[in-house]
Wavefront OBJ file of the C-alpha trace (Angstrom):
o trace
v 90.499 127.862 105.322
v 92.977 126.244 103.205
v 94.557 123.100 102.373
v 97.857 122.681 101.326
v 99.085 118.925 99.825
v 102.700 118.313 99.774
v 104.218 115.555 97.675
v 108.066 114.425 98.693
v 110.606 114.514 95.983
v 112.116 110.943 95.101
v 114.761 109.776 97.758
v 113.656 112.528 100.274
v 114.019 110.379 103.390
v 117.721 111.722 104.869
v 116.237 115.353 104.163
v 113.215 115.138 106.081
v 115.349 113.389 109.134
v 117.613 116.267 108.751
v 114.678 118.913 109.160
v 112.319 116.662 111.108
v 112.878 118.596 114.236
v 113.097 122.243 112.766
v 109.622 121.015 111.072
v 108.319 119.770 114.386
v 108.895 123.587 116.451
v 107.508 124.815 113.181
v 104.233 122.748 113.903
v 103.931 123.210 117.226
v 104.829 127.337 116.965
v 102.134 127.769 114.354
v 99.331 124.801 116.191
v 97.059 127.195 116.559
v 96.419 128.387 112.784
v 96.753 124.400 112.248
v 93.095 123.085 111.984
v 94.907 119.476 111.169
v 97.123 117.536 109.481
v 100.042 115.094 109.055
v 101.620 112.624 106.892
v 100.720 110.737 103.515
v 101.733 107.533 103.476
v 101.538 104.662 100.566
v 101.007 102.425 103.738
v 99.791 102.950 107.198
v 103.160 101.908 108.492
v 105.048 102.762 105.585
v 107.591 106.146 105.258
v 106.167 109.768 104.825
v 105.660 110.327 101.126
v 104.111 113.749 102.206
v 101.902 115.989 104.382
v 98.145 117.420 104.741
v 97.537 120.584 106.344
v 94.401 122.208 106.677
v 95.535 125.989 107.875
v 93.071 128.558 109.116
v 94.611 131.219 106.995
v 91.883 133.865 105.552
v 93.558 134.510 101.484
v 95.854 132.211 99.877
v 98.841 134.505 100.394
v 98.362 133.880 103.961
v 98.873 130.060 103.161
v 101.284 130.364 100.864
v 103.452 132.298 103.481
v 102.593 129.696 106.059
v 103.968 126.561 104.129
v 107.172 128.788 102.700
v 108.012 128.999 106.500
v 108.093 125.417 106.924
v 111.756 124.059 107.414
v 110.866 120.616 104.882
v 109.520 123.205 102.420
v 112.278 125.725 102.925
v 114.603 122.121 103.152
v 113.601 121.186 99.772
v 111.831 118.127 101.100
v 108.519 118.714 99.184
v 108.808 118.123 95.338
v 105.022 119.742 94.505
v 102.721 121.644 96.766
v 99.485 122.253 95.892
v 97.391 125.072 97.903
v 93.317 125.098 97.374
v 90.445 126.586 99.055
v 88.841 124.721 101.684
v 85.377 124.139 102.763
v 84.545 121.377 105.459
v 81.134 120.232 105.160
v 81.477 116.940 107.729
v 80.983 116.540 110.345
v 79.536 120.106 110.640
v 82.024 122.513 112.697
v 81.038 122.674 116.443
v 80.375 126.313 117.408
l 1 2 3 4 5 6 7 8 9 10 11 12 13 14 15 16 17 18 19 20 21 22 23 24 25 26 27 28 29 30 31 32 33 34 35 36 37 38 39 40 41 42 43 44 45 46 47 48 49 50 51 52 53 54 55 56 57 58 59 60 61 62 63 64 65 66 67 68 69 70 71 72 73 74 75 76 77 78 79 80 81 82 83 84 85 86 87 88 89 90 91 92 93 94 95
């Protein structure tokens, strides 16, 4: 399990409207490797400044590949991403 932080480049805004919907079918193609995720914000009604995912990938490669297929990556939306190992603790996974 991984999770993969993306932080917008300054003045991003008209390039993630432009690849909001390519992004979207790029979600909802891949929801099942998705574990969750969505937008940072610097308010809770305030624009997207960038994303969470938490991917059920099994190597970093894996994720890597997964977040170099997204359309706001591949759209140069995201100015950093950052890809680390991820363990969740809580609440305990159901089986």
């Amino acid at each position: 399990m991984y999770a993969i932080l993306c932080f917008d480049r300054p003045d991003s805004a008209p390039l993630r409207d432009q690849h909001r919907a390519a992004h979207q079918k790029f979600l909802n193609e891949n929801s099942k490797k998705i574990l969750f995720g969505g937008p940072l914000k610097n308010a809770a009604e305030g624009p997207s400044t960038g994303a969470l995912i938490v991917v059920d990938c099994a190597t970093r490669q894996e994720a890597e590949t997964f977040i170099g297929a997204d359309p706001f990556y591949r759209g140069g939306v995201y100015e950093t991403v950052s890809i680390r190992a991820f363990k969740q603790v809580f609440p305990q996974a159901r089986s």
